[in-house]
ROPABA-473157 format. One record per residue (C-alpha): residue in three letters; residue number from 1; x, y, z. Coordinates in nm, 3 decimals, padded with zeros to 5 digits, m for minus. Example, Ala and Ser with C-alpha at 12.3 -4.5 7.8 and 13.67 -1.06 7.14 Angstrom:
BEGIN
   residuo   num         X         Y         Z
       ALA     1    01.230   m00.450    00.780
       SER     2    01.367   m00.106    00.714
//
This chain:
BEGIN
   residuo   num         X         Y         Z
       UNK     1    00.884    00.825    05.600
       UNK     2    00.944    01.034    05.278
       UNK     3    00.761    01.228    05.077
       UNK     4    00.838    01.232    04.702
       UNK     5    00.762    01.520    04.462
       UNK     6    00.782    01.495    04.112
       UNK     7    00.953    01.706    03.808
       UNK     8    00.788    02.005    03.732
       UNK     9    00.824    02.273    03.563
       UNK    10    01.042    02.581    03.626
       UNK    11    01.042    02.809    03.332
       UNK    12    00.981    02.859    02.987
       UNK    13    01.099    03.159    02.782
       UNK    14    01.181    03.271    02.447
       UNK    15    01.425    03.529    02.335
       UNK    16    01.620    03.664    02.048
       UNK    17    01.981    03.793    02.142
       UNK    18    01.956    04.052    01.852
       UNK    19    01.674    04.266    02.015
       UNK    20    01.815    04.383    02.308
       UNK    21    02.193    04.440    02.151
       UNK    22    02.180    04.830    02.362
       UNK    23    02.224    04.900    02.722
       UNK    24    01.866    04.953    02.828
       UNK    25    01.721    04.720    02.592
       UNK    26    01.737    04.408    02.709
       UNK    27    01.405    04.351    02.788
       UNK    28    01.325    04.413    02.387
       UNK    29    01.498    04.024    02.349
       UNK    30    01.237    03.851    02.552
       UNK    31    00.931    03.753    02.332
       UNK    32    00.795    03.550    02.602
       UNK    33    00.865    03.439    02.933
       UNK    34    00.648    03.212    03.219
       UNK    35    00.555    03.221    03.468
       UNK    36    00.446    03.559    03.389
       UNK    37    00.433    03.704    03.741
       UNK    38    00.819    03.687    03.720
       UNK    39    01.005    04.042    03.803
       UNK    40    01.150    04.250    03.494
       UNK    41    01.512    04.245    03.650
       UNK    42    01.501    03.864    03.688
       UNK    43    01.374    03.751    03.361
       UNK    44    01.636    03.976    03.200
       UNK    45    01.940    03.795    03.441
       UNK    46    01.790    03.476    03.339
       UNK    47    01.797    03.529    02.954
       UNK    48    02.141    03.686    02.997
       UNK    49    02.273    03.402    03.182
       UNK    50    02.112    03.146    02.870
       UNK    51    02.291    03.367    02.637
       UNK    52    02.596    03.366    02.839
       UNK    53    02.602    02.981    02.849
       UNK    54    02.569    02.971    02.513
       UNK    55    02.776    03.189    02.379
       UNK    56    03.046    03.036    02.637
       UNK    57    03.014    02.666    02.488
       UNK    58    03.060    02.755    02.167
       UNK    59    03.421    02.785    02.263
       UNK    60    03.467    02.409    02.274
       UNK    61    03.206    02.297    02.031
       UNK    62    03.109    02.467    01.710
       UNK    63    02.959    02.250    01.504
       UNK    64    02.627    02.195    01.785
       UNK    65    02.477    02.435    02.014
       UNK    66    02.417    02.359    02.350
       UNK    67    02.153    02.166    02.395
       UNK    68    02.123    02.117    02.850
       UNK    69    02.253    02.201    03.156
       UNK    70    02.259    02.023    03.458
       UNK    71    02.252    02.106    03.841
       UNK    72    02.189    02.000    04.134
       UNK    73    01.803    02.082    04.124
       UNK    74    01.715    02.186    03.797
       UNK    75    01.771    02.085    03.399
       UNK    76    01.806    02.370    03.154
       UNK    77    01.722    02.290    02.805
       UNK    78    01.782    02.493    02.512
       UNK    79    01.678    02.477    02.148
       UNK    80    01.727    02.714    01.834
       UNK    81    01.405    02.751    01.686
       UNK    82    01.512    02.951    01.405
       UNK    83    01.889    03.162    01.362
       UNK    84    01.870    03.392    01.688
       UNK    85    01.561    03.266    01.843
       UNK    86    01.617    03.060    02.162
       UNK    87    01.346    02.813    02.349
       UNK    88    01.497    02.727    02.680
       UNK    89    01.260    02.521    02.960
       UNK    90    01.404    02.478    03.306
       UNK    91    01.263    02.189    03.472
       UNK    92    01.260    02.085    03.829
       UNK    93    01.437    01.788    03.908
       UNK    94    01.184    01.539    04.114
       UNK    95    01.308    01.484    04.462
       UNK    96    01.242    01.302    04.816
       UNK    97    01.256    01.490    05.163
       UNK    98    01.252    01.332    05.489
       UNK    99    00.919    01.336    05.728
       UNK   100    01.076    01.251    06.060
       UNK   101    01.241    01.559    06.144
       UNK   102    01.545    01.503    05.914
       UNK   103    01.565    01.780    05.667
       UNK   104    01.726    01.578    05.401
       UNK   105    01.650    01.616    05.050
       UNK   106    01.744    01.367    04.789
       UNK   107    01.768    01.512    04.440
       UNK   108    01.665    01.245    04.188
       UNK   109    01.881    01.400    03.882
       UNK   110    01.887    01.063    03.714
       UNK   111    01.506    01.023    03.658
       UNK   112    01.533    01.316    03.425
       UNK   113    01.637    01.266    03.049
       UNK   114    01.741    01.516    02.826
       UNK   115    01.625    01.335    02.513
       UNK   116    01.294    01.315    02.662
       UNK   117    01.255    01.664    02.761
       UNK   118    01.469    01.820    02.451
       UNK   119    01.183    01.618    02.275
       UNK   120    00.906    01.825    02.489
       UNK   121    01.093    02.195    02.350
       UNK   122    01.143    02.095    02.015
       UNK   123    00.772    01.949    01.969
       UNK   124    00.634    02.299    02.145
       UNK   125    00.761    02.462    01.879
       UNK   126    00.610    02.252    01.567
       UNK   127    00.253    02.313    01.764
       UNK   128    00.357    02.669    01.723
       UNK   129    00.443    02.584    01.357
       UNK   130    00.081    02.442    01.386
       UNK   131   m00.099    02.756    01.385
       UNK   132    00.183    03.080    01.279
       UNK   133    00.408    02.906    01.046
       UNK   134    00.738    03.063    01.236
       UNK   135    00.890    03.297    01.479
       UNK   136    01.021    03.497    01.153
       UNK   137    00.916    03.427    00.802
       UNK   138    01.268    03.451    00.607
       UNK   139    01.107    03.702    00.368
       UNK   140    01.027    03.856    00.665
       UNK   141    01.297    04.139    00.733
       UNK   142    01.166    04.377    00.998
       UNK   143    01.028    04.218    01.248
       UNK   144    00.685    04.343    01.442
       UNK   145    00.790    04.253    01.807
       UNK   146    00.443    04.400    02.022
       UNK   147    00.287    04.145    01.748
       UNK   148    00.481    03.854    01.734
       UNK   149    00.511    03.874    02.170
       UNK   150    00.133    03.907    02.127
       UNK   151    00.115    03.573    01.899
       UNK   152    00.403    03.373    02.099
       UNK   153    00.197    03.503    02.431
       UNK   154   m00.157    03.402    02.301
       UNK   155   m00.023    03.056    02.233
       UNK   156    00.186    02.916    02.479
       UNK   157    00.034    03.043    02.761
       UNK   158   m00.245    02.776    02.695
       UNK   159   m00.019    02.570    02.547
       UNK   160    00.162    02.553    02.900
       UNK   161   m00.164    02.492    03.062
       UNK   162   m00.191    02.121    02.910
       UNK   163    00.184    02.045    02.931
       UNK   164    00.249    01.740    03.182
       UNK   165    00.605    01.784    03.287
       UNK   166    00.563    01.524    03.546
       UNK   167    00.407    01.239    03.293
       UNK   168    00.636    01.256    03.036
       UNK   169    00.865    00.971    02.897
       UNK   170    00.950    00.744    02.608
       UNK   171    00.639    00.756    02.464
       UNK   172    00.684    01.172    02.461
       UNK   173    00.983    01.100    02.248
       UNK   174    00.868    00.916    01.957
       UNK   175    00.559    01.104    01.911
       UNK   176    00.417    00.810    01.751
       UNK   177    00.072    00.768    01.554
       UNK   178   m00.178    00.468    01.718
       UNK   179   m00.338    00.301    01.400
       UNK   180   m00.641    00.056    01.414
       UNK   181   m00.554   m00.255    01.307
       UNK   182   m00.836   m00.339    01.054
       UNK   183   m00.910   m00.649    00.826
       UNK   184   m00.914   m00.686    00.485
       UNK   185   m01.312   m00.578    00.418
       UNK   186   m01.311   m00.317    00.703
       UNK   187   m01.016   m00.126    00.585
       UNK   188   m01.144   m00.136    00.219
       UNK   189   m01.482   m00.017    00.362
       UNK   190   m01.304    00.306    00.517
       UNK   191   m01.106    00.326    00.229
       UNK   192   m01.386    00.330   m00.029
       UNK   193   m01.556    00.580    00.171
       UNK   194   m01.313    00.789    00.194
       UNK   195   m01.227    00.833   m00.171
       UNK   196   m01.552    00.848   m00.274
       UNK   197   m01.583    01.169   m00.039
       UNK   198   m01.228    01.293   m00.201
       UNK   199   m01.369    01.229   m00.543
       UNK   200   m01.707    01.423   m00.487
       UNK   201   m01.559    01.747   m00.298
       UNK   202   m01.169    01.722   m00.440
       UNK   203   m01.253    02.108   m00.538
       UNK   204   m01.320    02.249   m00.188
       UNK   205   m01.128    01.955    00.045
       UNK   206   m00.780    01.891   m00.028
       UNK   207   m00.683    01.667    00.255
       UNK   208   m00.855    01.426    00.492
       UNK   209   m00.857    01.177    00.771
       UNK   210   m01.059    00.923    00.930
       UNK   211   m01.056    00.832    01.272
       UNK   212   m01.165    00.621    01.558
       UNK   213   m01.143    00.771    01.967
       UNK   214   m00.739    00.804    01.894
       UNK   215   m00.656    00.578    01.663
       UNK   216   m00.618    00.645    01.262
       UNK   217   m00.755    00.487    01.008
       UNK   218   m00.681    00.666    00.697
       UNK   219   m00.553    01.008    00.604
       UNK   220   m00.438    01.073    00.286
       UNK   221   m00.137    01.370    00.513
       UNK   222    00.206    01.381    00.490
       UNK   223    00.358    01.215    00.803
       UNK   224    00.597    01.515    00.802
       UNK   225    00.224    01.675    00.901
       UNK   226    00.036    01.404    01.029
       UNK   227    00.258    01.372    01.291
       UNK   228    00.181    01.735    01.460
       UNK   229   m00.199    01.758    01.363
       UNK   230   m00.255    01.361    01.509
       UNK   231   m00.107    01.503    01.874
       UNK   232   m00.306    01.846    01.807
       UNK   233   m00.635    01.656    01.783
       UNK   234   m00.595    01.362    02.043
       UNK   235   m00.427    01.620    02.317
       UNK   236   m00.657    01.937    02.252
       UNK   237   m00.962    01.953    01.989
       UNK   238   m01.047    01.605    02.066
       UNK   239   m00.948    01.557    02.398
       UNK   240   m01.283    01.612    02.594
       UNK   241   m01.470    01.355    02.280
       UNK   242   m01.186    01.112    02.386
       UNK   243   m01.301    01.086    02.715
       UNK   244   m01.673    01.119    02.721
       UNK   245   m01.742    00.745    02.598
       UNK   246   m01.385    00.566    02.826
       UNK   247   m01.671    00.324    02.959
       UNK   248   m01.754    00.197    02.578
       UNK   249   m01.650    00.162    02.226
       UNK   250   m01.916    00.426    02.091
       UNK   251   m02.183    00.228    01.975
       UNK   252   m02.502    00.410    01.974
       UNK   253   m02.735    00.390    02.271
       UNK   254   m03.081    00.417    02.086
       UNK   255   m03.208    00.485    02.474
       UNK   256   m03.028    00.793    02.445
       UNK   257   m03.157    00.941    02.084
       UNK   258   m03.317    01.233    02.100
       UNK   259   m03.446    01.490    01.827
       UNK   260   m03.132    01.740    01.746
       UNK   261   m03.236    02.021    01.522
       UNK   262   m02.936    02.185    01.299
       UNK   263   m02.893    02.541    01.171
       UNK   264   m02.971    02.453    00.877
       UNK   265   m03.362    02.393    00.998
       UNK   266   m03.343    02.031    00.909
       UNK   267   m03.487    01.797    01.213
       UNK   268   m03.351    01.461    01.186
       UNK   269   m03.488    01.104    01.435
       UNK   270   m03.239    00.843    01.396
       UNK   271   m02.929    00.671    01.447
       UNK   272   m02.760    00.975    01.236
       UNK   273   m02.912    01.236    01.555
       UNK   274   m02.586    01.043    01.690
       UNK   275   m02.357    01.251    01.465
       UNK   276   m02.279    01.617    01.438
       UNK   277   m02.004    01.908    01.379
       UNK   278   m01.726    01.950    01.596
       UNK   279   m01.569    02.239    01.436
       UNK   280   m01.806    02.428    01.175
       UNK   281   m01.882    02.805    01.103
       UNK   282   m02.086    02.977    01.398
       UNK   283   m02.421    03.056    01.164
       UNK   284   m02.394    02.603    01.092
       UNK   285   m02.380    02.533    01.499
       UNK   286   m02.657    02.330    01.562
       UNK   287   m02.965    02.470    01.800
       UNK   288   m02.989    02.288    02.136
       UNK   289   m02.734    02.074    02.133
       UNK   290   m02.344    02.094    02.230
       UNK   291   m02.140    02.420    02.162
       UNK   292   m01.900    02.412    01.860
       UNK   293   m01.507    02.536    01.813
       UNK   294   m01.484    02.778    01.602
       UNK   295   m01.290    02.636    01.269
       UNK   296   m00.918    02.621    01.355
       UNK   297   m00.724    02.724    01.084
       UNK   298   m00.368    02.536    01.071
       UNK   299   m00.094    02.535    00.840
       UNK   300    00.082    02.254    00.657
       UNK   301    00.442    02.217    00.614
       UNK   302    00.465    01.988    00.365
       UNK   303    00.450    02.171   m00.010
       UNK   304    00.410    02.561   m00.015
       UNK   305    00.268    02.585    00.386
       UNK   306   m00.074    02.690    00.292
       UNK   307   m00.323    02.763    00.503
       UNK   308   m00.645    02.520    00.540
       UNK   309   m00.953    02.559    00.783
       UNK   310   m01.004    02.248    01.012
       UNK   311   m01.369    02.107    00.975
       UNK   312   m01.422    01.814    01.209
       UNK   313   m01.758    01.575    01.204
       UNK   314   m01.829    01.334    01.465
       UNK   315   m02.043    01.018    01.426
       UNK   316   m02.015    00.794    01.782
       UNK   317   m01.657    00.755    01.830
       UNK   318   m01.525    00.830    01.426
       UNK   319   m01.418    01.202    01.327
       UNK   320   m01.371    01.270    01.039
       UNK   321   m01.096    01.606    00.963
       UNK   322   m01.168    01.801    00.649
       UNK   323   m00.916    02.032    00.544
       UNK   324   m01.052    02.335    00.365
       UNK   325   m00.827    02.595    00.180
       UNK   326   m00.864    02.944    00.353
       UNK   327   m00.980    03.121    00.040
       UNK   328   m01.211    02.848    00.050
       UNK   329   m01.549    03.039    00.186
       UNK   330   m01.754    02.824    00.394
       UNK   331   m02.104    02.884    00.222
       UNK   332   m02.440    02.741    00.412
       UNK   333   m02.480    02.552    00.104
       UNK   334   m02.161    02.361    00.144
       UNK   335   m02.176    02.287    00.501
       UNK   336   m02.513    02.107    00.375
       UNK   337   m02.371    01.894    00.137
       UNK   338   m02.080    01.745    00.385
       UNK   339   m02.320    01.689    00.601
       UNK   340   m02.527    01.530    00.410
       UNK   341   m02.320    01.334    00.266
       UNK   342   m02.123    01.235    00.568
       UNK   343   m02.496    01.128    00.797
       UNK   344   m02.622    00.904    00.492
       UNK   345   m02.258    00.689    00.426
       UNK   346   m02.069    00.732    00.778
       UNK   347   m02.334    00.559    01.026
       UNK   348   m02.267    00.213    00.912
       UNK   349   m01.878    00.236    00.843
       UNK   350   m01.869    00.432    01.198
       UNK   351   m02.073    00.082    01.370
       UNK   352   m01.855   m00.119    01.199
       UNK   353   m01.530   m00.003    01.320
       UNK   354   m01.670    00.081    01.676
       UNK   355   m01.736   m00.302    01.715
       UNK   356   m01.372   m00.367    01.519
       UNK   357   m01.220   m00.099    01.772
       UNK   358   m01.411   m00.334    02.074
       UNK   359   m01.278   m00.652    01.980
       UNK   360   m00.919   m00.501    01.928
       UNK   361   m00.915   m00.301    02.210
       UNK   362   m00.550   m00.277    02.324
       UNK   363   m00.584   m00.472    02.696
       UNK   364   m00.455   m00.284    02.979
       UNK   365   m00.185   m00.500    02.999
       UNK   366   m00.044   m00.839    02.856
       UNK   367   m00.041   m01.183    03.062
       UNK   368    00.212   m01.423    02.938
       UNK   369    00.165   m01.797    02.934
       UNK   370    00.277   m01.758    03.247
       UNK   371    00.022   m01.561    03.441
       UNK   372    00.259   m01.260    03.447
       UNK   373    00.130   m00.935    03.325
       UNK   374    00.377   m00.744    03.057
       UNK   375    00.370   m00.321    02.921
       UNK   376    00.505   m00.254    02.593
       UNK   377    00.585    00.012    02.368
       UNK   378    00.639   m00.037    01.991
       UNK   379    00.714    00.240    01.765
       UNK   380    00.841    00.214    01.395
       UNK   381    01.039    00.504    01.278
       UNK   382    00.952    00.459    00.886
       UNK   383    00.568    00.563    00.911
       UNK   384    00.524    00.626    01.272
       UNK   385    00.329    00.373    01.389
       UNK   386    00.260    00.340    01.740
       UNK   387    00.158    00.052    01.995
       UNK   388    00.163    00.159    02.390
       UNK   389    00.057   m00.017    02.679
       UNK   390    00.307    00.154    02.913
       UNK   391    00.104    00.439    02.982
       UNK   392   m00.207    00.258    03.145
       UNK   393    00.058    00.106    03.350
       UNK   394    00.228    00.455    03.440
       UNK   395    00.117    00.451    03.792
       UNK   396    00.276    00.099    03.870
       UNK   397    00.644    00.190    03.715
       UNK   398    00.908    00.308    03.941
       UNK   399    01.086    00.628    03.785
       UNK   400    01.423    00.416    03.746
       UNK   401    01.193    00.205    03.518
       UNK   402    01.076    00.436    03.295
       UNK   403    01.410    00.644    03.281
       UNK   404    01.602    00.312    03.210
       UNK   405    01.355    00.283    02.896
       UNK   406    01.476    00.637    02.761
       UNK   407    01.816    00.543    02.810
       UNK   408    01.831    00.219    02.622
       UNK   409    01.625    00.434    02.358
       UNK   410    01.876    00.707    02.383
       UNK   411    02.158    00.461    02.349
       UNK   412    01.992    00.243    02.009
       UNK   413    02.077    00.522    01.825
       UNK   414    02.399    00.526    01.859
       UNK   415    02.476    00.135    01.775
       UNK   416    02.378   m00.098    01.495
       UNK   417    02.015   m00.069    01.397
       UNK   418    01.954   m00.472    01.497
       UNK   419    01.996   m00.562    01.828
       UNK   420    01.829   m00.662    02.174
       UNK   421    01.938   m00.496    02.543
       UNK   422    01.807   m00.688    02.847
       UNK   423    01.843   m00.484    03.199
       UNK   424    01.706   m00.619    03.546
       UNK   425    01.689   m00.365    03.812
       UNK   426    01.722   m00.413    04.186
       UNK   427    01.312   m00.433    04.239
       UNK   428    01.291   m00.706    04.017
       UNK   429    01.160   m00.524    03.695
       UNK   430    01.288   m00.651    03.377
       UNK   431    01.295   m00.435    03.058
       UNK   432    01.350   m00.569    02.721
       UNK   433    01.460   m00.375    02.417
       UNK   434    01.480   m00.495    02.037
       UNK   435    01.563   m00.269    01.750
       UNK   436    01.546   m00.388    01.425
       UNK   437    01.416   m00.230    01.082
       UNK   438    01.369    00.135    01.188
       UNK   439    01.149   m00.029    01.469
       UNK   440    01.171   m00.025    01.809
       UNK   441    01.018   m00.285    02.050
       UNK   442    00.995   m00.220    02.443
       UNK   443    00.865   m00.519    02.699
       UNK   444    00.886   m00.405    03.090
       UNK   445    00.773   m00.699    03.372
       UNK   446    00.827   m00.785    03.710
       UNK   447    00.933   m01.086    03.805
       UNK   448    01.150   m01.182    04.068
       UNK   449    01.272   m01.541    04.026
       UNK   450    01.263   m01.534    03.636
       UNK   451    01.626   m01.643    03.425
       UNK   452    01.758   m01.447    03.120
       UNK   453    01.644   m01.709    02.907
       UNK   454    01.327   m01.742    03.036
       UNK   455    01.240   m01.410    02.950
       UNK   456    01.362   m01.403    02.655
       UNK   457    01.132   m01.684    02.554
       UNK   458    00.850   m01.488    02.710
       UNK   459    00.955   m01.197    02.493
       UNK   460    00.914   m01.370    02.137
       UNK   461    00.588   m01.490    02.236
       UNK   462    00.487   m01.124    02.329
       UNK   463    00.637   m01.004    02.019
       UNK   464    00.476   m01.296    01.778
       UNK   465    00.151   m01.197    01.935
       UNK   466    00.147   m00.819    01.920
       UNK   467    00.351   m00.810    01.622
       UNK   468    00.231   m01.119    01.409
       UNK   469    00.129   m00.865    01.079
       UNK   470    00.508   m00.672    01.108
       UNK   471    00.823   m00.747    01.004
       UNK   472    01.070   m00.753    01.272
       UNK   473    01.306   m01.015    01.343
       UNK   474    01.608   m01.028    01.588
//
């Protein structure tokens, strides 16, 4: 018998190498470190041995930093946030002990890519980017270090909380966007709607978004943007909204109406009692019902990084984000007249595309024409689009499976951008890649006395099916 435990995570700490440049000081170069039970003396030999590793491979390779370091148990990876501040996560490598007595342990250092968990550090700090902009503004010359350990501290020590060392994979990497596929009528429906409520309020909301449980339907966002705030909402705001109606599309159950009374003293009895605030001011929060967030306030990238507050309305399973410049004051008045306007035009267009969402659910897996059941994972690089199946599959893939998937990800990059990879393993699992167009296309099966060229005819008849609308050809 064995017992198999799974990566985890070892630590996580921040420092800048210029803080602590004195004898005495080095503790004045750690902004952050977890676990946070960890002894002074040890956290200060582990950022000096970082900084030693660093400083040492520079020696043979000066145009990159370091980026990992492998042993035996653990993977170290490093990343440069900004000139002089270091990210560095240690993870545990997943491994199998004996149960009969045996004390052998098998260290599993191959089930543990660096591109996928260089992709977990790098992405922690654009949620940071999220909410403070940056470590150290470059205007910024002296530096406030009991506030910025007080920001960096305040952050990721939640942000920790919801990190999934064990779960992640390809799908961690590309970061992708799920849209809803919508017809012709549909999509002009959201779109209409949309611009009309751009049109009215273009003075107080600059940008917006439309979506369905976690897929997008419109948002007029930079991707450089969208990217960050789409895994912001489906991982944290939204997450517990996500969840509450798994057993349905959202459609509204008129059993379950009920009179909702809002702040604003106005008593509504219909199928717009369904829809409310998410995120709103605390004197808006409606009286009797669910508690609010407090309005986020996030910053863009894109342009001059302004600030906007995060307003979020729910109607079934569509939210739709309002982003509100911070000078912006968020009168009674105008809470009114969103939501208003968003109960009298959203209940219909929020039906509509909770049936559209029902019929296009994504199935939890794809049967073939040959009874065999299929995962896949598509991703396009040019507006990061996203199609996963993999993940409600998870608990069926053997590690080797879904490392092999990173690697033949890992390796696209480096070779022509058309092209197909085919690997069987020794349990029988086949896993298909194509690359073509900036898009990548990912089929994993099992089937034991398949050919090559039977599933490769399998595979265009997965890909004509899933990807029927989008150009990809190999």
């Amino acid at each position: 018998m064995q017992e198999r435990v799974d990566a985890s995570l070892n630590n996580f700490y921040i420092f800048n190498p210029t803080f602590g440049t004195t004898e005495g000081e080095e503790e004045n170069k750690i902004l952050f470190f977890h676990p946070p039970d960890s002894d002074t003396n040890n956290q200060i030999k582990t950022v000096g041995l970082s900084e030693a590793i660093i400083k040492f491979t520079r020696n043979f390779v000066s145009q990159e930093e370091c980026k990992s370091v492998h042993t035996l148990k653990t993977r170290q990876y490093f990343y440069q946030a900004q000139p002089n501040y270091w990210m560095v996560m240690t993870v545990n490598v997943p491994y199998t002990k004996s149960k009969n007595g045996l004390k052998e342990t098998v260290y599993h250092g191959e089930n543990v890519q660096d591109d996928v968990y260089h992709s977990i550090l790098k992405q922690a700090y654009e949620m940071y980017q999220l909410f403070y902009d940056s470590f150290q503004p470059p205007s910024e010359i002296q530096v406030d270090l009991v506030l910025l350990k007080e920001k960096i501290s305040q952050f990721y020590s939640k942000y920790l909380q919801i990190l999934k060392i064990s779960n992640c994979d390809i799908v961690d990497v590309f970061q992708g966007i799920q849209f809803l596929p919508l017809d012709k009528k549909t999509y002009l429906h959201a779109q209409s709607f949309m611009n009309q409520f751009q049109c009215i309020f273009h003075d107080q909301v600059v940008f917006s978004a439309l979506l369905v449980k976690e897929h997008l339907v419109w948002s007029n966002i930079e991707l450089t943007d969208l990217r960050t705030i789409y895994r912001y909402l489906i991982t944290t705001l939204l997450s517990s909204h996500l969840t509450e109606n798994q057993n349905g599309a959202g459609t509204v159950d008129n059993s379950n109406l009920s009179e909702m009374k809002s702040g604003n003293g106005i008593s509504y009895l219909n199928e717009a009692d369904y829809s409310r605030f998410i995120t709103c001011p605390s004197f808006y929060s409606n009286i009797d019902s669910e508690p609010v967030t407090q309005v986020p306030r996030l910053i863009l990238r894109s342009g001059d990084r302004s600030i906007f507050q995060l307003l979020v309305y729910k109607v079934m399973s569509s939210f739709v984000c309002l982003f509100v410049p911070d000078a912006y004051e968020l009168t009674l008045e105008f809470m009114r007249s969103i939501e208003s306007f968003l109960r009298s035009k959203l209940i219909a267009l929020a039906s509509e595309l909770s049936m559209h969402l029902e019929k296009k659910r994504f199935t939890k897996g794809i049967v073939s024409s040959v009874g065999h059941t299929f995962s896949y994972v598509y991703f396009n690089r040019l507006n990061l689009a996203q199609k996963n199946t993999l993940r409600d599959h998870q608990a069926h893939l053997t590690a080797e499976v879904l490392s092999m998937l990173a690697d033949i990800s890992f390796d696209s990059k480096k070779k022509d951008s058309v092209g197909e990879t085919i690997v069987k393993t020794y349990d029988d699992f086949w896993i298909i890649g194509q690359f073509c167009n900036e898009r990548e296309f990912y089929v994993v099966t099992q089937q034991k006395n398949s050919t090559l060229i039977e599933i490769s005819d399998e595979m265009k008849i997965i890909r004509d099916k899933q990807l029927k609308s989008i150009y990809f050809h190999v």
